[in-house]
N, C-alpha and C positions, 0 to 999 in steps of 0.2 A: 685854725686851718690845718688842715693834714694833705703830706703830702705823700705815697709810698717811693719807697726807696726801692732800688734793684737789688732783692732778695738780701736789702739788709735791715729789713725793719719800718718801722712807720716812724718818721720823723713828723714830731709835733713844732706849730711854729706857732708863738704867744711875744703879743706886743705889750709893750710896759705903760705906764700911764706917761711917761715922757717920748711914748713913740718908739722907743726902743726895739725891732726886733730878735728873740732868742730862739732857738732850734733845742730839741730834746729828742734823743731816739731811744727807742722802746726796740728792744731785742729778747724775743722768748728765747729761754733755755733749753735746749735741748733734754725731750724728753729719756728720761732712765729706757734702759732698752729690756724689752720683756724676754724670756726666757722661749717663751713663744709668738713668732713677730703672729702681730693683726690678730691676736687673742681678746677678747674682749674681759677674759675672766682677772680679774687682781690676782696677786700673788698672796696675798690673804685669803682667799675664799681656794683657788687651787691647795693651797695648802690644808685649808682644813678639807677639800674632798678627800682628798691623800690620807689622810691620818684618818681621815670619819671612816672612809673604807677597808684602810689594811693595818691598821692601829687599832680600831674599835670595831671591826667588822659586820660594820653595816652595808646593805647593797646601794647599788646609785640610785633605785627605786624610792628606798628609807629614805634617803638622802635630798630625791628631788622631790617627797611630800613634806620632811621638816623646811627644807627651803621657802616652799608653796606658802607656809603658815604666816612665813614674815615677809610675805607681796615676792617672793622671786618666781621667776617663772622661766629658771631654767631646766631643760631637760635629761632626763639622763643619758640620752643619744650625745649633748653636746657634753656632758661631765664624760662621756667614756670615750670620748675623741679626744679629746685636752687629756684624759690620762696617759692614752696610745703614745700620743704626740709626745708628754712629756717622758715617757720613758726612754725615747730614743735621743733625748737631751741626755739626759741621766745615763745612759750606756756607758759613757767613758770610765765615770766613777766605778762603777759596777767590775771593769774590766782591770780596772788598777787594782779595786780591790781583791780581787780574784788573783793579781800576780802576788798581794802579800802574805792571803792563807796560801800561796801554796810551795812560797818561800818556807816555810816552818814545818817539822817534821811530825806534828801531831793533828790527825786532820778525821772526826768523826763524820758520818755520809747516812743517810737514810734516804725515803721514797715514799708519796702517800698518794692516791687518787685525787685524778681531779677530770671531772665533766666537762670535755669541752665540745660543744656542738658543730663546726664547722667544721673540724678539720679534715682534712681533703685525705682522701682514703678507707675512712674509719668510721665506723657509725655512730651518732649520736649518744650512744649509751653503752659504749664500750671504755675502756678502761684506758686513761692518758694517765700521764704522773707528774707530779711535782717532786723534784729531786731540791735536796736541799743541802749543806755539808756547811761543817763548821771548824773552824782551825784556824790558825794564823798565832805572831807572837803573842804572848800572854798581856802586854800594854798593847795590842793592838788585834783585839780579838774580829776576826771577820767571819760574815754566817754570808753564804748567798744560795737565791731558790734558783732553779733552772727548769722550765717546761719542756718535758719532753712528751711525744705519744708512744715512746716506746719504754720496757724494762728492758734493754737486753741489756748486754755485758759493751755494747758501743757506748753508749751512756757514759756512763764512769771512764771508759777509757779514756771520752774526750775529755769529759769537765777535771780528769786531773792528770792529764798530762803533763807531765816535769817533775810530779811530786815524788819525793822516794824520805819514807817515813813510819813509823805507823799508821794505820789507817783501819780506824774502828767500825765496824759494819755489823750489820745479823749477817744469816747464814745465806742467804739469798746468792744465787748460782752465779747472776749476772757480775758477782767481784769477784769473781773464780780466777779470770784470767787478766786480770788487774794484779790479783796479788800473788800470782805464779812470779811478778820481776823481783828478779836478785832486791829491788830497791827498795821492796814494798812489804812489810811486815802486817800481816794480817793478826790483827784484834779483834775477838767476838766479845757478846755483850749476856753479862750474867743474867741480866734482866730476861729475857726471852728466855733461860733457862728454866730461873724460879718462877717464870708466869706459866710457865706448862705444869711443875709440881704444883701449882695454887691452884688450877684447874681440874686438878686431878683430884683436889683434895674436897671441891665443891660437888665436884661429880658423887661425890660417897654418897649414900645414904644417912640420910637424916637420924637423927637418932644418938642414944649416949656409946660413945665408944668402949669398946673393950679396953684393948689396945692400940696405941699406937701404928695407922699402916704405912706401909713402906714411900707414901708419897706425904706423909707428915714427917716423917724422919728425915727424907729426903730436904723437906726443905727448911727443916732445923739446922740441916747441916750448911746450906746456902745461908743460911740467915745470918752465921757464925761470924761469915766471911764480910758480908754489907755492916755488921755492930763494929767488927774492927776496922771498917771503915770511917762511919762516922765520927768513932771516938779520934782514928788521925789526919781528920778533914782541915783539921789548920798548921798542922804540918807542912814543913818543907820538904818539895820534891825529893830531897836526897834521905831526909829524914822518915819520908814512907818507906821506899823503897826497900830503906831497914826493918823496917814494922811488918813489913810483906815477907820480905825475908824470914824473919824469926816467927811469925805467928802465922798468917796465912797459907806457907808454902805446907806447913805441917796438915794445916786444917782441909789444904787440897789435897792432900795426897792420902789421907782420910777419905776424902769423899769418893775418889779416883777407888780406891780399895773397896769402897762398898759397892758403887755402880757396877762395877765387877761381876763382886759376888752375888748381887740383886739381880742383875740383868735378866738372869736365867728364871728367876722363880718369877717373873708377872707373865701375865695374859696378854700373849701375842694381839696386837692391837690395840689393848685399852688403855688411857690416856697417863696412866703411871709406866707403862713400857716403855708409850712416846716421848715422857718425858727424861726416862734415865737414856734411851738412846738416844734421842738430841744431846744429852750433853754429852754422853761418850764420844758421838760423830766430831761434835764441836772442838772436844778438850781443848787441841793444842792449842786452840785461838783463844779458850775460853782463859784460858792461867797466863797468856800472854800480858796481861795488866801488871804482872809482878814484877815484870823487868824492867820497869823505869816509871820512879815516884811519880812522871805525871800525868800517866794516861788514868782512867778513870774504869773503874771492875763494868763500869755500863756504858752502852751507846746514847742515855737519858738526855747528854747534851745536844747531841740531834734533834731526839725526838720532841724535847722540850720544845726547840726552834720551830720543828712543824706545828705544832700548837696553836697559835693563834692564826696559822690559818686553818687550819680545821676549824676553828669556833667559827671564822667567818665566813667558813664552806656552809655550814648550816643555813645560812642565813641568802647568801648568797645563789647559793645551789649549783651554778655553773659559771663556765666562761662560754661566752657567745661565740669567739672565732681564736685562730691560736696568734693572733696579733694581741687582743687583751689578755690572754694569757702567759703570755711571755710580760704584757708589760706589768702583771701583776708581779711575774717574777722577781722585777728591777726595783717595783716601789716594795716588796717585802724584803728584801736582802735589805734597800737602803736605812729602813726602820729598824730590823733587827742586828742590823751591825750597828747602828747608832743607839739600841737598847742595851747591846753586849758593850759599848763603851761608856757608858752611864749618862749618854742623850737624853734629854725629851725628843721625840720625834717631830713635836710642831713645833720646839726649837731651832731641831736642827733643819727642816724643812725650810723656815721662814727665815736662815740664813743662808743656806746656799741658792735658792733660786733666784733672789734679786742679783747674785752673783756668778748664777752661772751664764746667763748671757754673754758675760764678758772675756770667759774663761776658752783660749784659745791655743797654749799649750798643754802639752803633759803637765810642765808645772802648776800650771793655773785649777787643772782640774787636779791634783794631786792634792792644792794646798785646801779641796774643800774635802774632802775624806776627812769622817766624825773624829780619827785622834788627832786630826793636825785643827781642828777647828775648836774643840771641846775647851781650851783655857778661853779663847775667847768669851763663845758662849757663854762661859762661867760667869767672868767677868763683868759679859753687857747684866748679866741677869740677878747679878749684885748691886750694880750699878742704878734698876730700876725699882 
């Protein structure tokens, strides 16, 4: 016989063979609480949409035909609703980590296109951006994207407000007035230098050279600079800074002497002019890497971080409304700061979302940020 109880369960009632009666009650456990309530997707399959899209950058289309193969029959209307949704779970983290790159005084920033087709004002095939910046301490390296539709110089103002440090950029106008503050030490990046002499050099005419022209000399002379580089890439900060000092400082002030003299002899316009005046224009930003072993002769550490989404721009092609495009912004910082801290991404994925439901102070969401979780993860992942 059963009888139900008042919301505490089903008590069972079983007689013995001497007549005996006994009671037994049955109480379900309270189910784990999801990260998103009345979600029907597991926290194993959100996790690999997450990683399958901005980890491996497939679109939700790829994604909802491999599903199809193995009987699922979800769509990617509902995989980009669970994304949206989960990123504004995920915002907190996003926001803590955004206070600790900007805690630290070395902080690289670039901008790359992105298509996004709603957004209210703007036409479908005009130009929005994905901003993205990398900095934080060195045991706690943080990258985060931010979508904006505009380049102007408000951008940067906002995303780094309080910062006052170096801060590594190209030449772009829009950090012009970021790095006018007393606080704010403006870095340019060799790389865009020597990519204008490499340009200049393809442009030549085909054919056996005489001699040497002035945009291969040119960039003999940049090249100088990147070989003393590599050679003291495991060096300590203080111990570059010396190596920059005794060898570099020489070898710019060489190249400073030639741009000079060079200036005047190329052809107003053509691509070896534009390349000795970009760097003239640049210099003082450009030699600015010498004055402290940690900043880096290039902005590559940015540019690398846009990277994999450009690969999964290809693929992808756009964002639909700038609601999924913001929340790509939260799942690619959260993957690429868990990549800069030597994460797997469907590690760290598949540890913080059964956890972040529960997560209700600054502390709670603090303690899932990839360096405060990373020995664990180690740990379970030794363990298995």
């Amino acid at each position: 016989d059963v009888e139900r109880s008042r919301g505490l369960g089903d008590v069972y009632k079983r007689q013995d063979q001497e007549g005996e009666t006994s009671t037994r009650r049955i109480v379900a456990a309270k189910a784990p609480l999801h990260p998103l309530n009345k979600c029907i997707a597991s926290i194993g399959l959100l996790c690999h949409i997450i990683v399958a899209k901005y980890c491996d950058g497939l679109s939700l289309y790829g994604i909802e035909k491999m599903l199809s193969r193995y009987g699922g029959t979800i769509t990617r209307t509902a995989m980009a609703n669970w994304v949206i949704r989960l990123s504004s779970e995920l915002q907190p983290l996003v926001n803590l980590a955004r206070e600790h790159q900007l805690q630290y005084d070395y902080l690289q920033i670039d901008e790359t296109r992105v298509q996004v087709l709603k957004e209210i004002g703007k036409s479908p095939h005009s130009d929005k951006w994905m901003w993205v910046s990398k900095g934080g301490p060195p045991n706690k390296p943080v990258v985060l994207f931010d979508y904006d539709p505009s380049r102007g110089a408000e951008v940067p103002t906002r995303l780094l407000e309080g910062f006052s440090g170096y801060l590594q950029c190209d030449g772009l106008s829009s950090y012009n007035a970021m790095c006018t503050q007393v606080s704010i030490t403006r870095v340019g990046c060799f790389d865009h230098a020597r990519r204008k002499f490499n340009e200049a050099i393809k442009a030549q005419p085909k054919g056996k050279k005489v001699k040497a022209s002035l945009a291969d000399v040119g960039l003999s002379k940049i090249n100088a600079l990147y070989r003393l580089e590599r050679n003291i890439s495991d060096l300590a900060a203080h111990e570059k800074y010396q190596q920059r000092q005794k060898i570099a400082v020489p070898l710019l002030n060489e190249l400073k002497l030639w741009l000079d003299n060079k200036a005047g002899e190329t052809a107003k316009g053509g691509l070896t002019y534009k390349a000795i005046y970009y760097t003239l224009n640049q210099w003082s930003t450009l030699i600015a890497y010498c004055n402290d072993g940690r900043i880096n002769i290039s902005n590559a550490g940015a540019e690398n971080a846009i990277r994999p989404f450009a690969v999964g721009r290809r693929r992808w092609l756009f964002c639909d409304t700038p609601a999924g495009a913001n929340a790509s912004a939260v799942h690619y910082s959260l993957i690429e700061t868990a990549k800069a801290n030597g994460l797997s991404p469907d590690d760290y994925y598949a540890y913080i979302l059964p956890r972040l439901a529960y997560a209700k102070t600054v502390e709670d969401y603090e303690a899932l940020l990839p360096w405060n979780v990373k020995d664990t993860i180690f740990k379970n992942s030794e363990k298995s």
